[in-house]
N, C-alpha and C positions, 0 to 999 in steps of 0.2 A: 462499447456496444450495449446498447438498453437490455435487459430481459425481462420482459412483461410478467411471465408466468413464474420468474426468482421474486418480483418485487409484490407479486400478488400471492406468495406464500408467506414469506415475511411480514405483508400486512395481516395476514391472517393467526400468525403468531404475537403481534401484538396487539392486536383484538381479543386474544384470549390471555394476555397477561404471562406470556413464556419467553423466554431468550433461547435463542439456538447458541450460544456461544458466551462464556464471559472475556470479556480483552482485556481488562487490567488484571494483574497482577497484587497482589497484598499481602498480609503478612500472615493470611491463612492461607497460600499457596507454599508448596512443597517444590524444589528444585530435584527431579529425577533424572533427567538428561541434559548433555551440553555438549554440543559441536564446535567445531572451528576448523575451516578448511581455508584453501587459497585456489583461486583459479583466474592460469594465466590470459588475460584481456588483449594482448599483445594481438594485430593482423585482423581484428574484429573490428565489425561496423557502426556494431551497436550491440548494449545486449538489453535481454528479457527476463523480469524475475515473475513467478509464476508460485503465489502461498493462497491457500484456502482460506485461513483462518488466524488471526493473530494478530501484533503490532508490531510496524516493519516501522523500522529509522534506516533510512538511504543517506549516508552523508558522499559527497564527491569530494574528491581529492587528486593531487598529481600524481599518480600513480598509474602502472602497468598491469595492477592483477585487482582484481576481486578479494575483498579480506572478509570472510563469511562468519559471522557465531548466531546459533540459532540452540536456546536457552529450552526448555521445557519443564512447566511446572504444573503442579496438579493440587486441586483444595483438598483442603485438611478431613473434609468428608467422603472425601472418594477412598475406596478400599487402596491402599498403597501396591499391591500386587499387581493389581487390575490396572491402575495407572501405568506402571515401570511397565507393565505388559502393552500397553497402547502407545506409551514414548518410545519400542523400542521399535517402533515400526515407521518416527521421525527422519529423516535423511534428505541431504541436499546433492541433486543430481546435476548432472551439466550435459547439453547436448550441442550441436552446432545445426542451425537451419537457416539457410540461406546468408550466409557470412555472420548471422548472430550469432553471440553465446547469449546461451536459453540455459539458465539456472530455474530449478523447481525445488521448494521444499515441499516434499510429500510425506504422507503416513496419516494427518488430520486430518477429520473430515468435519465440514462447517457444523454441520446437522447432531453428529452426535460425539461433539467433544467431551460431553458433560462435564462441561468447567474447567478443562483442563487448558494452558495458556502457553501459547508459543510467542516467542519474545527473539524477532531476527534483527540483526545489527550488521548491514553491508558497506562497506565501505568501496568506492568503485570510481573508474575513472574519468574525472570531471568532465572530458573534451568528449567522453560515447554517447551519443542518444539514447538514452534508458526509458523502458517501457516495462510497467506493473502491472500485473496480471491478479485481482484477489475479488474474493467471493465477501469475505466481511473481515472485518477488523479498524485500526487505526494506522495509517500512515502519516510520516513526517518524513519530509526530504529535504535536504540546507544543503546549499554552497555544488548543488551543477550548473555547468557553463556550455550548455547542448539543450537537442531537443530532449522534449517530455513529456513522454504522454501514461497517464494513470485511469486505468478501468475497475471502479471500485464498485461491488452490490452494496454491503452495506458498511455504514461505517462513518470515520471521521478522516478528512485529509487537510494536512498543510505544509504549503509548500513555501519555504526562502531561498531565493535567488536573487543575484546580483542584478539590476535593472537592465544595465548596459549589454548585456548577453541577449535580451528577448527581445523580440520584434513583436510576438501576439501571443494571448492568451482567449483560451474558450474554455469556458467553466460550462461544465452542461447536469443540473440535477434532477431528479425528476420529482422530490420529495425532500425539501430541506431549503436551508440556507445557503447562499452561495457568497463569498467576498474577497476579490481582490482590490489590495493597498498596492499603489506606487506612486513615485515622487511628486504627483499635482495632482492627486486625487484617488476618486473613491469610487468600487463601483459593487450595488451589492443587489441581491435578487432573492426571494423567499417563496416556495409556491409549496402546493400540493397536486402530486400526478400532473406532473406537467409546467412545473415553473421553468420561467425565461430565462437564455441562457445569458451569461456576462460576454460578450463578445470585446479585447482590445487590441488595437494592431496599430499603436502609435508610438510600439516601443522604438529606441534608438540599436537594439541589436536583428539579428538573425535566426533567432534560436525562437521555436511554437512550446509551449505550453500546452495542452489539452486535460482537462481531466472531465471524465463521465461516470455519475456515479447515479445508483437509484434511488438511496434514501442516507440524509446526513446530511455533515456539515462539510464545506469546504472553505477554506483561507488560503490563499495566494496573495504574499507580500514581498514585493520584491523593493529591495533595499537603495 
């Protein structure tokens, strides 16, 4: 889903030369919190991951649960206190809404991380339809064989998957580059407020692709 009024504050932060958020990680970040949970996937439809801020890696796999670690690191110029005091309010919740499991990491807010970096690593199972739920950061998702759909404000996404699985892909950006690779071609699109979107539906599988994002880059290559 677009939001006009996310992607018209965000341009107004980069007209004044500000980041709401840093996403990488380096070696002036501080490791002050680390999760690891599991949640059983088993009788579910699909599920939902729901993070404000960070960089998420989705890998799929043949498995029956959700394998969660969600890292939190803070720069070397933020008071250490104040930091441990805002990581400690990170947690990954699980709920069920309408036959989904709806995972949320909460406690970060996009707006006033001040540099501090959430770093989530899901491992979940390949055959569920998975849908990403995030306000900014970077995404990377390899090896699901299901539907996919990704709602990103700002940020970076790329996704690999197997060819043979998808039937159609829709890249929709409103502010950026858009490109998907697969086996006989190439298809890519570049705009401002308003670029075209990638529409293909020549795949030999079943499985949709979507991703809508407001400002960024996207890659979809499937293998």
């Amino acid at each position: 889903m677009r939001r006009p009024l996310f992607t018209a504050v965000v341009i107004l932060f980069m007209l004044a030369g500000l980041s709401p958020v840093v996403l990488a990680a380096g070696p002036q970040q501080r490791e002050v919190k680390s999760l690891s949970e599991e949640f059983d996937a088993s009788g579910y439809e699909g599920i939902t991951l729901e993070v404000s801020v960070g960089a998420v890696h989705i890998k799929g796999a043949d498995v029956d649960q959700v394998l969660a670690e969600v890292r939190v690191r803070c720069p070397r110029r933020m008071d250490l206190d104040e930091c441990r005091d805002r990581a400690d309010d990170v947690e990954i919740t699980a709920d069920d809404s309408r036959g989904k499991l709806v995972l949320e990491v909460r406690g970060l807010s996009k707006w006033r991380s001040r540099g501090m970096n959430v770093d989530v690593h899901f491992t979940v199972p390949e055959d569920l339809p998975f849908e990403l739920d995030m306000g900014i950061g970077e995404v990377e998702i390899v090896d699901l064989r299901s539907d996919l759909k990704v709602d990103l404000g700002i940020g970076e996404v790329s996704i690999r998957m197997d060819e043979e699985v998808v039937g159609s892909v829709t890249l929709d950006n409103g502010i950026g580059e858009s490109n998907l690779l697969y086996s006989d071609g190439k298809q890519s699109t570049s705009g401002f407020l308003g670029g075209k979107e990638v529409v293909w539906n020549r795949g030999p599988g079943t499985h949709e692709v979507i991703v809508e994002l407001n400002i960024g880059e996207i890659e979809v290559r499937l293998k």
